[in-house]
DRENGU-479828 format. One line per 4 residues: number of its first residue (from 1); their letters; for each residue x, y, z of C-alpha. Coordinates in steps of 0.25 Angstrom, whole numbers, plus 2048, in hexadecimal, padded with zeros to 3 digits. Layout:
NUM	a	X Y Z | ...
This chain:
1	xxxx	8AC 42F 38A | 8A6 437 397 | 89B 433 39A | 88F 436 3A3
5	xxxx	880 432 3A8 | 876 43E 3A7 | 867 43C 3AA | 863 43D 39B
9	xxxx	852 43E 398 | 847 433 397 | 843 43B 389 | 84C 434 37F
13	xxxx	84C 424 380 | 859 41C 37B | 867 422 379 | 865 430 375
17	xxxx	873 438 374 | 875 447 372 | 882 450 370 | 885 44D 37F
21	xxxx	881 43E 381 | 877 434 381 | 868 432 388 | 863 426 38D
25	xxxx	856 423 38F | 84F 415 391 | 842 40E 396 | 841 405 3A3
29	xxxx	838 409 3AB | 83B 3FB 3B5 | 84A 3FC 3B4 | 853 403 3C1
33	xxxx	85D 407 3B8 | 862 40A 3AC | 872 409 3A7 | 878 40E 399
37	xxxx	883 404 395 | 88C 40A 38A | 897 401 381 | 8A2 403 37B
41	xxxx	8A2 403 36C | 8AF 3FB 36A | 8AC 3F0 372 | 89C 3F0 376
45	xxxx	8A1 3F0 385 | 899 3F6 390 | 8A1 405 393 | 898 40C 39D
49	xxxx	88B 40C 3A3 | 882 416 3A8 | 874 416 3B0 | 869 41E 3A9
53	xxxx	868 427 3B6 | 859 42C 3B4 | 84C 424 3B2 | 840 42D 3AE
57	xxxx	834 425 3AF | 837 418 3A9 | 842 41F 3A1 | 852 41D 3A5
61	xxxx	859 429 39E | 867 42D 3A0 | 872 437 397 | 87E 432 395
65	xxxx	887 43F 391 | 893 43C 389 | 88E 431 381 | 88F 430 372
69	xxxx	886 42B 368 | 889 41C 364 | 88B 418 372 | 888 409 375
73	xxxx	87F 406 380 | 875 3FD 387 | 86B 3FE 393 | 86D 3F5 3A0
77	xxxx	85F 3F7 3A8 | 85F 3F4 3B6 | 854 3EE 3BE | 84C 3E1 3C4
81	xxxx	84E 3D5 3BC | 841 3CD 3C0 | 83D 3C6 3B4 | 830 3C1 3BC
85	xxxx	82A 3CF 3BC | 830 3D3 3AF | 83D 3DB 3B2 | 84A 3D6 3AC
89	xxxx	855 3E2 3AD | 862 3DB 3AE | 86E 3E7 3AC | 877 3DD 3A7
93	xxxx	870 3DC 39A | 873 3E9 390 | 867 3EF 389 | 865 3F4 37D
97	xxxx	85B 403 37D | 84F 401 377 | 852 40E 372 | 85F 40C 36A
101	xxxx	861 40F 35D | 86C 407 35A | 872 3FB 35E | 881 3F6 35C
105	xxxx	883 3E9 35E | 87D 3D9 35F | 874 3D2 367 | 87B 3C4 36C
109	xxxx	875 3BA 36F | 87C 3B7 37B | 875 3B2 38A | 87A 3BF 390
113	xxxx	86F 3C9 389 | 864 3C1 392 | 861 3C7 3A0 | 861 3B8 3A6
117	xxxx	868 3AE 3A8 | 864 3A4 39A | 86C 397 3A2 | 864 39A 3AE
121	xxxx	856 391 3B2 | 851 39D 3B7 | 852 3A3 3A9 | 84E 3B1 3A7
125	xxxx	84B 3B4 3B6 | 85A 3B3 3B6 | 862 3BE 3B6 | 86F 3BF 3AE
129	xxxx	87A 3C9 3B1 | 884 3C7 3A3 | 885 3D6 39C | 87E 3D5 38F
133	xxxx	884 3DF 38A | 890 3D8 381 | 883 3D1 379 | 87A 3DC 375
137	xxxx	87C 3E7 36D | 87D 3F6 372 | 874 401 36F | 879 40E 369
141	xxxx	878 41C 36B | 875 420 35D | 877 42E 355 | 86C 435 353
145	xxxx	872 43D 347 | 871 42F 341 | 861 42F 341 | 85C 43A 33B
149	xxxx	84E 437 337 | 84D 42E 329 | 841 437 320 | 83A 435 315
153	xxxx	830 42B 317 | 828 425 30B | 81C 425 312 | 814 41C 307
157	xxxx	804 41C 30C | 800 40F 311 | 7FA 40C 304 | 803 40C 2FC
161	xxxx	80D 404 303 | 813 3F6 301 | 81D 3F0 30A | 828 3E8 30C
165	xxxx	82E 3DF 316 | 83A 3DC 317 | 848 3D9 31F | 853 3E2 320
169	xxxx	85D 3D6 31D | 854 3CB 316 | 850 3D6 30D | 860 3D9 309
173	xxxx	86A 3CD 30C | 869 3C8 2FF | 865 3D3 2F7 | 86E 3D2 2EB
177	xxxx	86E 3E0 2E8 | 873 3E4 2F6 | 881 3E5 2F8 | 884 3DA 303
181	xxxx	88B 3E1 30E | 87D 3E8 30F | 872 3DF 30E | 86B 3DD 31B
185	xxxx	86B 3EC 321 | 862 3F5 320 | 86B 3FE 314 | 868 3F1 30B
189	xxxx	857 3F2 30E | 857 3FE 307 | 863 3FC 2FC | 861 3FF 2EE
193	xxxx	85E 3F1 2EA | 852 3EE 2F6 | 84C 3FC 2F1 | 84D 3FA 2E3
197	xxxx	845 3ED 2E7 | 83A 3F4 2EF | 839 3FF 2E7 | 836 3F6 2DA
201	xxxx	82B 3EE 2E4 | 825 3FA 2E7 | 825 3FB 2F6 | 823 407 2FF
205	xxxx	827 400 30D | 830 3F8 312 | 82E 3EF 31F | 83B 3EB 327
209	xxxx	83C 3E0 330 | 841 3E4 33E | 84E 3EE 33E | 84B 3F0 34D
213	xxxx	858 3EA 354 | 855 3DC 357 | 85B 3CF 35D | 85D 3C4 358
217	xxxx	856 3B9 361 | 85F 3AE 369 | 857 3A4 365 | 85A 3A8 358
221	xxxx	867 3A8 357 | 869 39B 35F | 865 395 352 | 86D 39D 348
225	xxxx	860 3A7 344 | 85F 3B5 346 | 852 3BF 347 | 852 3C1 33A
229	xxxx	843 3CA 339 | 849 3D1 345 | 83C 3D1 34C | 845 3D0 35B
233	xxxx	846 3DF 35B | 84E 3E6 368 | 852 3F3 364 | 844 3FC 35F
237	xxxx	84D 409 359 | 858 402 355 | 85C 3FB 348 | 860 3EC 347
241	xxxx	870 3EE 343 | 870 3E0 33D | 86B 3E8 331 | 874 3F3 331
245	xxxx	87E 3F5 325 | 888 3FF 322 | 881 40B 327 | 87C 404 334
249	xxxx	86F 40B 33A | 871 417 330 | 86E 40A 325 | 860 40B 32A
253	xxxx	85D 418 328 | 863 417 31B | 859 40C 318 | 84E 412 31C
257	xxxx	851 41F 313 | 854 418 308 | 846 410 308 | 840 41D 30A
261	xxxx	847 422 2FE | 841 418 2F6 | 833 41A 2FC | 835 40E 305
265	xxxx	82E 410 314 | 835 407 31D | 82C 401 328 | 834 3F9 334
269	xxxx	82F 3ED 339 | 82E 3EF 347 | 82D 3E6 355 | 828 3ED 361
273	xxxx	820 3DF 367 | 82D 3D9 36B | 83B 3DA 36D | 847 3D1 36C
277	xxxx	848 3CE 37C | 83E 3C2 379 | 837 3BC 384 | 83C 3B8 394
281	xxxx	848 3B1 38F | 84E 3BC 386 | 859 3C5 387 | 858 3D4 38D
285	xxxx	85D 3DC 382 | 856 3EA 383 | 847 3EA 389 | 847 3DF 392
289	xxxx	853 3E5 39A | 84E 3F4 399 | 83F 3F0 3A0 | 839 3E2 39D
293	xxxx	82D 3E5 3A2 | 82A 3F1 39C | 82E 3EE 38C | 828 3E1 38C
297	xxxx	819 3DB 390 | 81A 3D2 39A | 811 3C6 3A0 | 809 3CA 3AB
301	xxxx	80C 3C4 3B6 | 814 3BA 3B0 | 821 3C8 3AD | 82C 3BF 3AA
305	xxxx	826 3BD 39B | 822 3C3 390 | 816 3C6 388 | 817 3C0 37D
309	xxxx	80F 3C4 36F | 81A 3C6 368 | 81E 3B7 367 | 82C 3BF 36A
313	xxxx	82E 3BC 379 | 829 3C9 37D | 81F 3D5 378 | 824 3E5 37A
317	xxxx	81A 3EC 384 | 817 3F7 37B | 80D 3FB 384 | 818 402 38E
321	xxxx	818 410 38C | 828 410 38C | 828 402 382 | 81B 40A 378
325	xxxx	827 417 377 | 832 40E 375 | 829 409 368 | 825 416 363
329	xxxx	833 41C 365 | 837 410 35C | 82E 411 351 | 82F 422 350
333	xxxx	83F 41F 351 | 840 417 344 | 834 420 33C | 83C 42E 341
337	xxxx	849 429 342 | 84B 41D 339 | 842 421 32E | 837 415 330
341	xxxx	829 416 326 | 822 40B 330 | 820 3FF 339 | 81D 3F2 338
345	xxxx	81B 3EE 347 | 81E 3E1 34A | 812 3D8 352 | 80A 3E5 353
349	xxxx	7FF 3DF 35B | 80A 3DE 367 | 80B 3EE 368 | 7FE 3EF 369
353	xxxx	7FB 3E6 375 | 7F8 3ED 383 | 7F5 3E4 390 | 7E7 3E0 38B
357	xxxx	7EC 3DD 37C | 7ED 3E1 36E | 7E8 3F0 36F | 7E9 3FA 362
361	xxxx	7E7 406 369 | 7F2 401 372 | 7FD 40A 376 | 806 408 36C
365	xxxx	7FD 409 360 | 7F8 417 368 | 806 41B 367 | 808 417 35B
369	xxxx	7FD 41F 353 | 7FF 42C 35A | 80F 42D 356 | 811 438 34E
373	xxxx	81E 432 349 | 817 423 346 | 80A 42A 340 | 810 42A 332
377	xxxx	816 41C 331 | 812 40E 32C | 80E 405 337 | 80C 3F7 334
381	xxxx	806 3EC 33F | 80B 3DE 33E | 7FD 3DB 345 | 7FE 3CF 350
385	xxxx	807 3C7 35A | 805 3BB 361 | 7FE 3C1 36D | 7F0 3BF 372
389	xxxx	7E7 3C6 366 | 7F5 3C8 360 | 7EE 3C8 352 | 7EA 3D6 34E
393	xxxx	7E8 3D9 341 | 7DF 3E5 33C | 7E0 3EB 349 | 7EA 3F3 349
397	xxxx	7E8 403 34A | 7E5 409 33C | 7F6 40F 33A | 7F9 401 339
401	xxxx	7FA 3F8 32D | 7FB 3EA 330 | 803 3DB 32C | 7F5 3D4 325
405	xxxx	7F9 3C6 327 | 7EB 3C2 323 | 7ED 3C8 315 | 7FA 3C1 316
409	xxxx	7F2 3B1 318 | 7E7 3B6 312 | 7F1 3B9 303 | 7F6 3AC 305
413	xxxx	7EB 3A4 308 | 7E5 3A8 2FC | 7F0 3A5 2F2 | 7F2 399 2F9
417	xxxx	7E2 393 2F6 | 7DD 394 306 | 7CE 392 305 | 7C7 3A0 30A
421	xxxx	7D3 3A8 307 | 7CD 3AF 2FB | 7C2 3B6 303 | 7CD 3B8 30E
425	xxxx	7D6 3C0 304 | 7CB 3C9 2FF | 7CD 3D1 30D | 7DA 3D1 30C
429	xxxx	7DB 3D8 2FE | 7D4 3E3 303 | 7DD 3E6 30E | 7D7 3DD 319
433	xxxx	7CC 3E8 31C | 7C5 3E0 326 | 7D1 3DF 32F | 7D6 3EF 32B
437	xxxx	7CA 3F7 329 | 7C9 3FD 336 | 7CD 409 33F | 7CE 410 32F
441	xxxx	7DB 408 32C | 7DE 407 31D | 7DF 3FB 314 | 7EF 3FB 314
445	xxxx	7F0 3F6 323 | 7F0 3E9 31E | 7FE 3E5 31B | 7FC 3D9 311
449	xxxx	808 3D0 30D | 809 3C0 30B | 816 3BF 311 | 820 3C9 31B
453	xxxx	82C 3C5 323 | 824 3BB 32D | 820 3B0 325 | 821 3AA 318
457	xxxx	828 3B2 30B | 81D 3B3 300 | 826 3A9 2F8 | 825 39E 304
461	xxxx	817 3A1 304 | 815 39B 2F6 | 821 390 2F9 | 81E 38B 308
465	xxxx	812 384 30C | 81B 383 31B | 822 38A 323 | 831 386 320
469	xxxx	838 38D 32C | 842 382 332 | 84E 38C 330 | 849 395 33D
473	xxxx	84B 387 345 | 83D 387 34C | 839 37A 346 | 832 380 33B
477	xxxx	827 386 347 | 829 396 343 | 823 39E 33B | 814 39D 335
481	xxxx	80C 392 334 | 802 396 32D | 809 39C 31F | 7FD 39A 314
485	xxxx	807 397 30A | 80A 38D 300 | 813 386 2F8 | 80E 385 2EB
489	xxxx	810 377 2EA | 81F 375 2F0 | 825 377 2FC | 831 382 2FC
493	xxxx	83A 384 2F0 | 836 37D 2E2 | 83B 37E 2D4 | 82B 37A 2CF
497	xxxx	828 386 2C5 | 819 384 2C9 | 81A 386 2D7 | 823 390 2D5
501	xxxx	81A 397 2CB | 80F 393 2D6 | 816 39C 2E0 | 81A 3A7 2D9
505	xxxx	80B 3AA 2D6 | 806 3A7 2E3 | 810 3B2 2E8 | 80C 3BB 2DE
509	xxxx	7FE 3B8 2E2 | 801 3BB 2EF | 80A 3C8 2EE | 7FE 3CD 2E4
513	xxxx	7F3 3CB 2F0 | 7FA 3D3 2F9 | 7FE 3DF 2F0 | 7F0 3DF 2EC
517	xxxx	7EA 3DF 2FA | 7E6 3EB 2FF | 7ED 3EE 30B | 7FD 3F2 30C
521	xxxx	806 3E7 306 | 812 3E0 30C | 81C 3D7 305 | 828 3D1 30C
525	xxxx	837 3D3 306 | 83B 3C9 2FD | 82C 3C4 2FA | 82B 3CB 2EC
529	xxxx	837 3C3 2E7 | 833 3B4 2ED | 83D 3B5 2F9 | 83A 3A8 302
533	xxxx	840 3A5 30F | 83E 395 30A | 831 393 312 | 835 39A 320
537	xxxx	82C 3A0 324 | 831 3A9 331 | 83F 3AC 32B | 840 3B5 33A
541	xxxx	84F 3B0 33D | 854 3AC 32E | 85F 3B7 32C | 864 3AE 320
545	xxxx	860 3AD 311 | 852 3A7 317 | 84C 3B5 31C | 853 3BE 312
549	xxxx	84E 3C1 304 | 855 3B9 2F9 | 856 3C4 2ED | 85E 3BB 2E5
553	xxxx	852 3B1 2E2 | 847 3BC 2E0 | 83C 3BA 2D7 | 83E 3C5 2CE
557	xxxx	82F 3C3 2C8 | 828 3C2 2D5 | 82F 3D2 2D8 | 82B 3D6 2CC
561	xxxx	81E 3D3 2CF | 81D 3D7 2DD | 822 3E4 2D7 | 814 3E4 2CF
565	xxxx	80D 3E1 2D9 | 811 3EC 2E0 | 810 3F7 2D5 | 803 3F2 2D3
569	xxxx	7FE 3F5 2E0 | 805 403 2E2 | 800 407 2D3 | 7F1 402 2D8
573	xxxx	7EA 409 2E4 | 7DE 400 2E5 | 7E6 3F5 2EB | 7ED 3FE 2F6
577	xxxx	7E3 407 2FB | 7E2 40B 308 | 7D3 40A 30B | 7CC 3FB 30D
581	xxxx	7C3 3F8 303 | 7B6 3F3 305 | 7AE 3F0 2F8 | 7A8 3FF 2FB
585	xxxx	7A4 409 2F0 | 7AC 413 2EC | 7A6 422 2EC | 7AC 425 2E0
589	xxxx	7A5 41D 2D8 | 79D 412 2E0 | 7A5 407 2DE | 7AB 3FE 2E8
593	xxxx	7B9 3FD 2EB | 7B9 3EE 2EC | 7B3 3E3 2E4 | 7B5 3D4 2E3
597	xxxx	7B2 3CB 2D7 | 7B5 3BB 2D4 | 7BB 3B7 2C7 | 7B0 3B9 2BF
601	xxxx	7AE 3C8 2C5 | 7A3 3C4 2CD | 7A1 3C9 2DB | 7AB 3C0 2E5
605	xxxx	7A4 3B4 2EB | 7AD 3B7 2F9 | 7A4 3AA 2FF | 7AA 3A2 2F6
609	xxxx	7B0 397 2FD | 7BB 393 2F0 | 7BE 3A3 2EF | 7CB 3A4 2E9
613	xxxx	7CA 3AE 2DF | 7C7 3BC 2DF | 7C7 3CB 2D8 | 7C8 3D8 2E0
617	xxxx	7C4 3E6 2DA | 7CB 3F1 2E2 | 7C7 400 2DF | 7CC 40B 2E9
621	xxxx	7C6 40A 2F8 | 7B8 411 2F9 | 7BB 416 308 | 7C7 41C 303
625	xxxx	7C5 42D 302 | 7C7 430 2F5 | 7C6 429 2E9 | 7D4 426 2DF
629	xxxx	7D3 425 2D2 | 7DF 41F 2CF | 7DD 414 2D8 | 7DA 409 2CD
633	xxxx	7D0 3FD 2CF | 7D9 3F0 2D0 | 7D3 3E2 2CF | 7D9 3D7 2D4
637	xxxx	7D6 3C8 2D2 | 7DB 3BD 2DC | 7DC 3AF 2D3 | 7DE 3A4 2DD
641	xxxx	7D9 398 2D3 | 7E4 390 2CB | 7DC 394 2BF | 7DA 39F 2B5
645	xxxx	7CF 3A6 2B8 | 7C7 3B0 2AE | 7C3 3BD 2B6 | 7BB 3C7 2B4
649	xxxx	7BF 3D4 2B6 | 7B6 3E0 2BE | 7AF 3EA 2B5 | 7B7 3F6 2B1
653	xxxx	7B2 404 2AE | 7B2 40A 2A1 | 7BF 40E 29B | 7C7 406 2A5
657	xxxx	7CC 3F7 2A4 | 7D3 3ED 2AD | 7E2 3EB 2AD | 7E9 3DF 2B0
661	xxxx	7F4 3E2 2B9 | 7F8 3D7 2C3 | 7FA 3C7 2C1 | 800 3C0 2CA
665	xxxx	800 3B4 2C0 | 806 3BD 2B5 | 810 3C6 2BF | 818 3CA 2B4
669	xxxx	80D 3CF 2AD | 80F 3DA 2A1 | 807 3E9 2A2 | 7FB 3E8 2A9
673	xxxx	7F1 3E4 29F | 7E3 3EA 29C | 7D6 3E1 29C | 7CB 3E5 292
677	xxxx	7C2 3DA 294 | 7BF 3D9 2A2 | 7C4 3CC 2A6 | 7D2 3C7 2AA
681	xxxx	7D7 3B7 2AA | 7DE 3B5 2B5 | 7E9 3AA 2B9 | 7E7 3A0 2C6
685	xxxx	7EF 3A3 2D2 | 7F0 3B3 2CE | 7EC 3C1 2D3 | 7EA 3CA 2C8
689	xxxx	7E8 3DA 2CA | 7E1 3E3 2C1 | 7DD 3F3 2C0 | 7D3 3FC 2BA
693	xxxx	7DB 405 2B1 | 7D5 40D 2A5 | 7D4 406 297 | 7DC 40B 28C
697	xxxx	7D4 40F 27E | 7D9 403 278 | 7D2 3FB 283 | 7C4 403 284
């Protein structure tokens, strides 16, 4: 093919081809020049090289004329390698564009993708001159007949949506019903069988672990383990191939409409705070060649290292106009392009930090709330990192819904009998107003769930009273310490029917909490049918049975009634609203929107030191702007005591009776039944549920 270098524009980042060839633009505003490498498709080996003849600011563009889509190719940035001060181009290393949306090919773990010398005492102020190239993959110019946009978006209110998290692979690999040349890719997320499952759970959103291209970490693979979560991410538009089946990236796309088809949004998990580069001594795969000094935060005056509040190696300094636009053009790609419903951003707190901390009004959350594109999408906020005031939960801007970790230790704190834990869940079943209720936010920012991907599964919260994670080889030192579980008596796996039946109804009790919190719930794949990953609890590199979902073991009773839980809270307003409540009286007829009672339908003692019981009377919010009939009254009663207790039920208006409707020590409870005389005995170890509904004659 003929081939030749034009000057091309700054406008279009990436590879961008038309009818006659190919625009490059990319970022590097410290680099003195800028090469294209292109590869052959038959042997991956360099063909030609080109300089990007123009730099606009601190963009370098060039239009290669005559070259078709789905070329392979790879930047070489040229420029001072002076670690010391924060520079490391070394042209002998082939980079990936930040912009690419494919990538063909695997990352090697091999010494060559390092820009100094690994052997040398001077380590990374060395400089290495072996090509890269052989051990990384290329990036592609993609098609873009291939993406045309993916519609139809659900577009569920936040109310009224229950999410899901789960693992591309884990969530398939040993589905039974999946064909097993597909399991594991992104066609097998969204197969007949996994949506059936969904479905039937009632869930409106699903929550994927990373997708972004990503590495798997040396240190990793030096072991035998891989980065399983995929939290290492490198390439921001493009999808992980690892994943890819039949179809390849088009597989994707097809996923995601056949979610939406089922009235499934699909949000992406997403991680902007770092990148796979790692610290000082990791390898120059894409940013660190293109402009270190610009993509990352460095130390002042120490610019040879990284800022590190990511616990990663290295933080992405989103504060960089050009860095912020790489960001954004990421997320708008994936909602216009990809078809994506929301985020969940990864250590949020990290894009949210300028040179004097933490900032909510910071540049990237300005740029964020004003995108026209981004206005209409779910954004979620996993709410710390391990930086200075890292923790930052409730403080996010009011677009945000946020990871509650304190419903999650306060739930399980609770059901496990930590003293003062009663008082503590009161606020949390009311959405955690005194940490929400600000700047006008609504009661569904709080994200509540007892478990997700980090940490224990809800299974091994009721099995484990330790961590059990010597299969990640770092002597058992990963991974949280403090857990608030409990064994129930055993350590790990027992045939004992008692403890057995112990665990099964602390694990309704706690999946019953959650859905009853007010708030937007979370429950991690595998949890409503008892998955364990056998006590480990930061399964990040166990691509193996231990992080995947084992469907052929599942607890067909605890699904069915997951599946009540969840039809439950979608028939029943009162326990999803989207205003907090706050014991106010309602307008419309002056009575308050929350109450509290003990047992014996008193009002609640909450400075009761031994509290470990309680009733909660919901109505529809009073602040809310209108008032809904068909928002029934729902009463809920938290038993914590091994005994049976007697309670007494709040009183009713006339014509109107209470209906028992939720056990949790009777899950597979008939119809719901009506309650004519005004009290209700409950079992120990239970939470029961009931709603005001209207008498029939033969009950007046």
């Amino acid at each position: 093919m003929s081939l030749k270098m034009l000057s091309g524009t700054p406008q279009k980042l990436g590879a961008q081809p038309d009818e006659g060839g190919v625009n490059f633009g990319v970022f590097s505003e410290n680099s003195s020049k800028i090469e294209v490498c292109l590869f052959s498709r038959e042997d991956r080996s360099e063909i030609a090289r080109f300089s990007l003849p123009e730099r606009t600011g601190p963009i370098w563009h060039g239009y290669l004329a005559g070259l078709p889509v789905g070329a392979l190719y790879g930047y070489r940035a040229h420029g001072t390698y002076a670690p010391e001060n924060g520079h490391r181009f070394n042209p002998n290393k082939l980079l990936l564009d930040p912009y690419t949306r494919e990538i063909e090919g695997t990352w090697s773990n091999a010494l060559q993708v390092f820009g100094y010398d690994p052997a040398s005492s001077a380590l990374d102020l060395s400089f290495d001159s072996h090509d890269s190239a052989p051990f990384v993959p290329k990036s592609v110019v993609s098609d873009p007949s291939r993406f045309a946009p993916v519609g139809n978006h659900p577009g569920h209110p936040w109310e009224e949506t229950f999410i899901y998290e789960t693992h591309v692979k884990g969530m398939t690999k040993e589905h039974p019903g999946i064909q097993e040349a597909l399991r594991g890719t992104y066609e097998a997320l969204a197969s007949e069988p996994v949506l059936e499952h969904l479905q039937a759970l009632g869930v409106t959103a699903v929550e994927i672990m990373p997708v972004h291209a990503f590495v798997d970490d040396s240190f990793l693979l030096d072991k035998g383990l891989s980065n399983y979560w995929g939290y290492n991410t490198v390439g921001f538009f493009a999808a992980e191939p690892r994943y890819f089946g039949p179809q390849g990236i088009a597989g994707f796309r097809e996923m995601v409409r056949r979610f939406h088809s089922a009235g499934i949004e699909v949000l992406l998990d997403v991680v902007f705070n770092h990148t796979a580069e790692g610290d000082h001594r990791g390898p120059t795969l894409c940013f660190r060649g293109l402009d270190n000094a610009s993509y990352y935060r460095l130390i002042n005056g120490q610019r040879r290292y990284y800022v590190n509040d990511t616990g990663c190696g290295n933080t992405v300094n989103v504060s960089h106009p050009q860095v912020l636009r790489l960001v954004m053009d990421s997320l708008r790609y994936w909602v216009t392009v990809m078809g994506i419903d929301g985020f969940r951003f990864d250590l949020a707190t990290t894009l949210g930090r300028e040179n004097h901390g933490f900032d909510p009004g910071g540049s990237f959350f300005d740029v964020l709330r004003q995108d026209p594109v981004l206005a209409g999408v779910k954004l979620i906020a996993e709410p710390w990192d391990i930086g200075p005031g890292g923790y930052r939960l409730g403080e996010f801007t009011p677009e945000f819904a946020e990871w509650n970790d304190t419903a999650r230790d306060t739930i399980r704190r609770f059901w496990r009998g930590d003293a003062h834990s009663a008082q503590e869940l009161g606020a949390r079943l009311l959405g955690s107003a005194e940490t929400f209720d600000r700047n006008g936010r609504r009661a569904w920012s709080s994200i509540n769930f007892v478990s997700s991907h980090d940490g224990f599964t809800l299974n091994d919260v009721t099995s484990y009273a330790k961590r059990h994670n010597e299969p990640n080889l770092e002597n058992n030192q990963d991974g949280h310490g403090a857990n608030y579980s409990d064994n129930c008596g055993v350590e790990g796996r027992t045939d004992d029917p008692d403890i057995l039946a112990r665990r099964k109804r602390r694990q309704r009790n706690l999946l019953a909490t959650v859905f009853l919190c007010q708030g937007t719930p979370m429950l991690l794949a595998g949890d409503e049918i008892g998955n364990s990953q056998h006590g480990n609890n930061n399964a990040y590199c166990q691509d193996n049975p231990i992080g995947w979902i084992n469907w052929n073991e599942a607890d067909a009773d605890l699904l069915a009634f997951v599946q009540k839980l969840s039809a439950f809270r979608a028939a029943h307003c009162a326990v999803r609203q989207a205003y907090f409540l706050h014991a106010a009286r309602r307008p419309s007829d002056g009575l308050p929107d929350v109450e509290w009672w003990d047992l014996e339908g008193k009002p609640l003692n909450w400075r009761d030191p031994g509290l470990s019981s309680l009733c909660l009377l919901v109505r529809y919010a009073a602040e809310a702007p209108s008032f809904k009939d068909e928002c029934d009254t729902v009463f809920v009663v938290f038993n914590r005591d091994t005994q049976r207790a007697h309670v007494s039920l709040p009183p009713k208006p006339e014509g109107m009776v209470w209906i028992h409707s939720l056990d949790t020590a009777n899950p597979s409870g008939g119809d719901a039944l009506p309650l004519a005389d005004g009290h209700l005995w409950v079992e120990g170890k239970s939470v029961n549920a009931l709603i005001l509904g209207k008498a029939q004659s033969s009950m007046l």
